[in-house]
C-alpha positions as CSV (number, residue, x, y, z in Angstrom):
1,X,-121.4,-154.4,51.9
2,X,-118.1,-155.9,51.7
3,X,-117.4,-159.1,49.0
4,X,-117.2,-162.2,50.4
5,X,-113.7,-164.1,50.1
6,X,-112.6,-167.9,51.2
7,X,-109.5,-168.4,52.6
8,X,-107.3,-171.2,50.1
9,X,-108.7,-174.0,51.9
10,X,-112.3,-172.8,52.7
11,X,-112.2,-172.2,48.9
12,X,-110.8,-176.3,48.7
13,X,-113.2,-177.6,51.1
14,X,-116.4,-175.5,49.7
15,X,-114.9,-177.2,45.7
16,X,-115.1,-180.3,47.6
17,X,-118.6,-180.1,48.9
18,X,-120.1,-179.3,45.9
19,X,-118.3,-182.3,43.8
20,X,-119.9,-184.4,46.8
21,X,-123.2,-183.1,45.9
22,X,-123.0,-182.4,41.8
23,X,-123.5,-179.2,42.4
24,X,-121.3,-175.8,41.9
25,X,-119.4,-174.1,44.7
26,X,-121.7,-171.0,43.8
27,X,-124.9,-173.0,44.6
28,X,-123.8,-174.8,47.5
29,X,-122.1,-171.1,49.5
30,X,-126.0,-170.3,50.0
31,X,-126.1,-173.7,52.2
32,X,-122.5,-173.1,53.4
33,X,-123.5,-169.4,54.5
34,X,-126.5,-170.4,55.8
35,X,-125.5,-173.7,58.2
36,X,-121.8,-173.8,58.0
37,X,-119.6,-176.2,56.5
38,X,-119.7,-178.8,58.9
39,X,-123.6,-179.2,59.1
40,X,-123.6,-178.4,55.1
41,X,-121.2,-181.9,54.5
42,X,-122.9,-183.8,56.5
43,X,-126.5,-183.7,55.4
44,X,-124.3,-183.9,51.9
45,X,-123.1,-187.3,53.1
46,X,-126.6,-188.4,54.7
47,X,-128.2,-187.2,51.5
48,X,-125.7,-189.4,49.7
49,X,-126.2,-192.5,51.5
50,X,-129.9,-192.2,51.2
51,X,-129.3,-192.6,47.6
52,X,-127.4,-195.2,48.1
53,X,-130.2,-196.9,50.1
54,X,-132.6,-196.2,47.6
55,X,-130.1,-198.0,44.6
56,X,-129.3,-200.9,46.3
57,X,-133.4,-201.4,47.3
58,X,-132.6,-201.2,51.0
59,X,-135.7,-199.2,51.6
60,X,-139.5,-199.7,52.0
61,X,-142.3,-197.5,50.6
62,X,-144.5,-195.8,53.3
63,X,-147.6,-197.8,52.4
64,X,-145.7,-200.7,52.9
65,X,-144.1,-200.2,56.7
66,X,-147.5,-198.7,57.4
67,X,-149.3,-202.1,56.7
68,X,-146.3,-203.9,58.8
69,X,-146.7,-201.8,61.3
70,X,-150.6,-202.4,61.8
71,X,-150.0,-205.9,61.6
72,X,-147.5,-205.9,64.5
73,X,-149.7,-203.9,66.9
74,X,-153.0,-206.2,66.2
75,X,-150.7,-209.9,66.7
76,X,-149.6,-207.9,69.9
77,X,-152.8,-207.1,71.1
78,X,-153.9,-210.3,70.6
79,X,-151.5,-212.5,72.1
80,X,-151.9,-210.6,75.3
81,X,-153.4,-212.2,78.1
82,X,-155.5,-210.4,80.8
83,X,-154.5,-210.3,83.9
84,X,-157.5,-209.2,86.0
């Protein structure tokens, strides 16, 4: 099997990626082999901004929307009117 070797700027962009994601080139190239480098910096960035979400408290446990959600559905049903 022949090494593996990154042209200059894959070697930049793959350096890049793993600053983006605290993590060393070594352990993100299994990612970047795997999906590519586009695919690999975007769920990077999505990852990232989920983070972000979670920080700045723009997110809702699961119970939480679950119990919304219920509530929506039954003052829906109820404010229907038949028709028939």
């Amino acid at each position: 099997m022949r090494p593996l070797s990154l042209s200059p700027a894959q070697q930049r962009r793959l350096e890049r990626l793993a600053r983006l994601a605290g993590s060393s080139p070594s352990a993100m190239m299994r990612f970047v082999l795997r999906d590519g480098f586009a695919y690999t910096e975007e769920a990077v960035k999505r990852t990232q901004a989920g983070i972000a979400d979670v920080m700045r408290g723009r997110t809702m446990v699961h119970s939480r929307v679950a119990r919304e959600m219920r509530a929506m559905i039954a003052s829906y049903g109820h404010n229907r009117t038949s028709t028939t």
